[in-house]
C-alpha positions in Angstrom: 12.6 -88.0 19.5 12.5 -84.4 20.2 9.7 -82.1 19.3 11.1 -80.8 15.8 12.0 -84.0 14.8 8.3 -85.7 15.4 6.8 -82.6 13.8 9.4 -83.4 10.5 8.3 -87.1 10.5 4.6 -85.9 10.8 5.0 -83.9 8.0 7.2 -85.8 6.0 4.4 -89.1 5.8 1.5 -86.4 5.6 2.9 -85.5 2.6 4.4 -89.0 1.1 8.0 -87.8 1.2 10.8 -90.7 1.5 13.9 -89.3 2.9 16.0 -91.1 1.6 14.7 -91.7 -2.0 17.3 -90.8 -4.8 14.9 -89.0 -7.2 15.7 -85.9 -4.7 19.4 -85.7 -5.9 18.8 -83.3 -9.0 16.7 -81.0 -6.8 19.2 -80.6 -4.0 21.9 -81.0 -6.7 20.0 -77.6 -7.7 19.4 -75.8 -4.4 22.7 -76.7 -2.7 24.7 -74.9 -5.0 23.1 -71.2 -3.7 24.6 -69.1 -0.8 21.3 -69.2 1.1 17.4 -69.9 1.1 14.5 -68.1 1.9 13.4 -69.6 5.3 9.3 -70.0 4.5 9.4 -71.1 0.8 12.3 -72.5 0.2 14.1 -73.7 3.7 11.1 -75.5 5.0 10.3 -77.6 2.3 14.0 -78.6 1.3 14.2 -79.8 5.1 11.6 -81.9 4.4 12.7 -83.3 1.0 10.0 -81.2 -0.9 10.2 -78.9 -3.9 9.6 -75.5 -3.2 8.1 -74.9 -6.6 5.4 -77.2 -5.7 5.3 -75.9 -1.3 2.2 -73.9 -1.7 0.1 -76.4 -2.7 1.3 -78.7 -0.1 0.0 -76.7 2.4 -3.3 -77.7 2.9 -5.1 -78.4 6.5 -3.0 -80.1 9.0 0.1 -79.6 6.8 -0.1 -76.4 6.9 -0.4 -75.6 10.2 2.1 -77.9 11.2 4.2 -76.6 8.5 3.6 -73.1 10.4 4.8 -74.3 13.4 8.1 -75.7 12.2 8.7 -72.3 10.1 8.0 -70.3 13.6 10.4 -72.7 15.4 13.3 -72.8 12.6 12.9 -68.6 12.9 12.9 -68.2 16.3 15.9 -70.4 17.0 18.3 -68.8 14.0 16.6 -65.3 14.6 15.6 -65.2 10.8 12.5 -63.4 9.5 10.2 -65.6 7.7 11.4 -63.7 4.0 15.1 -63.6 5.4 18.0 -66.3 4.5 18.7 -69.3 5.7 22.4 -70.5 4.4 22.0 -74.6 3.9 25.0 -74.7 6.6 23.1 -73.1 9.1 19.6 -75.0 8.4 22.0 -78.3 8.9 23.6 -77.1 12.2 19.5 -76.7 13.3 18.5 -80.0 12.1 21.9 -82.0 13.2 20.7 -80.0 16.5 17.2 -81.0 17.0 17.9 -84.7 15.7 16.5 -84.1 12.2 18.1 -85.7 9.3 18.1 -84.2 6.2 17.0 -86.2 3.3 19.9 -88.2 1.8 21.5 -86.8 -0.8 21.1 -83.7 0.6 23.5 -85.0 3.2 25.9 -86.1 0.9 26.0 -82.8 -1.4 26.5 -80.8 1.6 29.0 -83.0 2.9 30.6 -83.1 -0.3 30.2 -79.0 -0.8 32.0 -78.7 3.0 35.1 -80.9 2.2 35.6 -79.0 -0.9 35.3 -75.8 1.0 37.5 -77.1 3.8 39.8 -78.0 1.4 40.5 -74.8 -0.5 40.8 -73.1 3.1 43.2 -75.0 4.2 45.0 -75.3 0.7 44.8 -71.5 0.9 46.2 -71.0 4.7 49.3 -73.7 3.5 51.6 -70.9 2.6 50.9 -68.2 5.1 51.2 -71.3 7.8 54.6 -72.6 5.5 56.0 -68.8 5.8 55.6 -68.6 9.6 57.3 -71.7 10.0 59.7 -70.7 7.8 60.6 -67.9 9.6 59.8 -69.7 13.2 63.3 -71.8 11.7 65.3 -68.4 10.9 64.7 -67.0 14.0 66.1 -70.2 16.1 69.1 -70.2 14.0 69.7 -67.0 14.2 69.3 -66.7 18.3 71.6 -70.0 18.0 73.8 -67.7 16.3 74.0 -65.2 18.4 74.4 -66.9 21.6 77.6 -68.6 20.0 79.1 -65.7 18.8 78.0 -63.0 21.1 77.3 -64.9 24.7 77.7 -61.9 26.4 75.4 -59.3 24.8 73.0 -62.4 25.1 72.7 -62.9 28.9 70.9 -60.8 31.2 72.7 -59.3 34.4 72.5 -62.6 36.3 74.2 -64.7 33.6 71.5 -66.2 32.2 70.4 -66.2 28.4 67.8 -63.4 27.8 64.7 -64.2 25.3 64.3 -60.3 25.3 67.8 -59.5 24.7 68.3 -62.4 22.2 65.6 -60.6 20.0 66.8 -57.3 20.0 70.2 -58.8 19.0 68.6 -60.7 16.4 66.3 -57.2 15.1 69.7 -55.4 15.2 71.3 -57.9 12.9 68.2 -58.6 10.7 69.9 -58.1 7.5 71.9 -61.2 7.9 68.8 -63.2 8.4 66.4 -62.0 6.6 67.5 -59.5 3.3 64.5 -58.9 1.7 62.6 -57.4 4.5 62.5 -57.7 8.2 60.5 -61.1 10.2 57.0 -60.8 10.3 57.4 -61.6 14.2 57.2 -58.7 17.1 60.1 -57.8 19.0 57.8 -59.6 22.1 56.4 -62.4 19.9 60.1 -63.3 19.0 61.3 -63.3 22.3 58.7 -65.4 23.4 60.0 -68.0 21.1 63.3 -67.9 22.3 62.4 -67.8 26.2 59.8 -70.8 25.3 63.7 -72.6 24.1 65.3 -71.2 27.5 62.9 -72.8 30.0 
């Protein structure tokens, strides 16, 4: 067990807190839905599965200076002043990495708040990633194109086919492939495509 985690399981019996007790889901159903928490008053306490409302007077004797101790060690290792944020991301990065587990349903609103971000990113990146391969497809028809029609203005001075050559055939005759405005692609990043084909 590593030091933050046996300082955690101090505190958490000192102060009668079961981890994994469902009467926590409406407070972190509360908390995890800000951006960020302040680390002494609010981050320390919802590690531990306590209300920050009622932290103060939790911090009596023993509790509070181990309290104090885990506050010093949760700022020195993100580098956040005791009245700066702590985003509930970052506070589970720190306890995944010192072996800490957060209370329950804490884990499970996060986890759940994560694959609904996850999900809109990647829902969001679909059609930039569906245009590029889009145009990925245009691009290899038209080189196949080219090097049907016009072998010759295709093949560099040994014979060979020419990524580099292929592209500025295929820039020069861009209209035919795309109408409504020119690829997206560099004249290098195009030809790197084609000589990736070549090889």
């Amino acid at each position: 067990m590593s030091e933050v985690a046996a300082l955690v399981a101090r505190l958490r019996a000192a102060l009668d807190v079961d981890a994994g007790a469902s009467a926590l889901q409406p407070l972190y159903e509360t908390w995890v839905a800000r951006d960020a928490w302040r680390r002494s008053v609010e981050a320390v306490p919802l590690l531990l599965g306590v209300d920050p409302a009622g932290w103060a007077a939790c911090r009596q004797g023993e509790v509070a200076a181990w309290a104090a101790a885990l506050d010093a060690r949760l700022g020195a290792d993100l580098g956040v002043a005791s009245d700066g944020d702590v985003t509930p991301a970052q506070l589970r990065r720190w306890a995944r990495d010192h072996a800490v587990a957060l209370p329950a349903c804490a884990e499970q609103l996060l986890d759940f708040i994560a694959s609904v971000v996850l999900g809109v990113e990647a829902e969001a990146a679909a059609p930039a990633a569906a245009a590029r391969a889009a145009e990925r497809e245009m691009l290899l028809g038209a080189a196949l194109a080219l090097v049907t029609r016009f072998p010759q203005q295709c093949r560099d001075e040994h014979g060979f086919f020419d990524g580099a050559r292929i592209a500025d055939q295929i820039l020069a005759k861009a209209v035919l492939w795309f109408p409504l405005q020119p690829p997206q692609a560099s004249r290098e990043e195009i030809a790197a495509l084609i000589e990736s084909y070549l090889t």
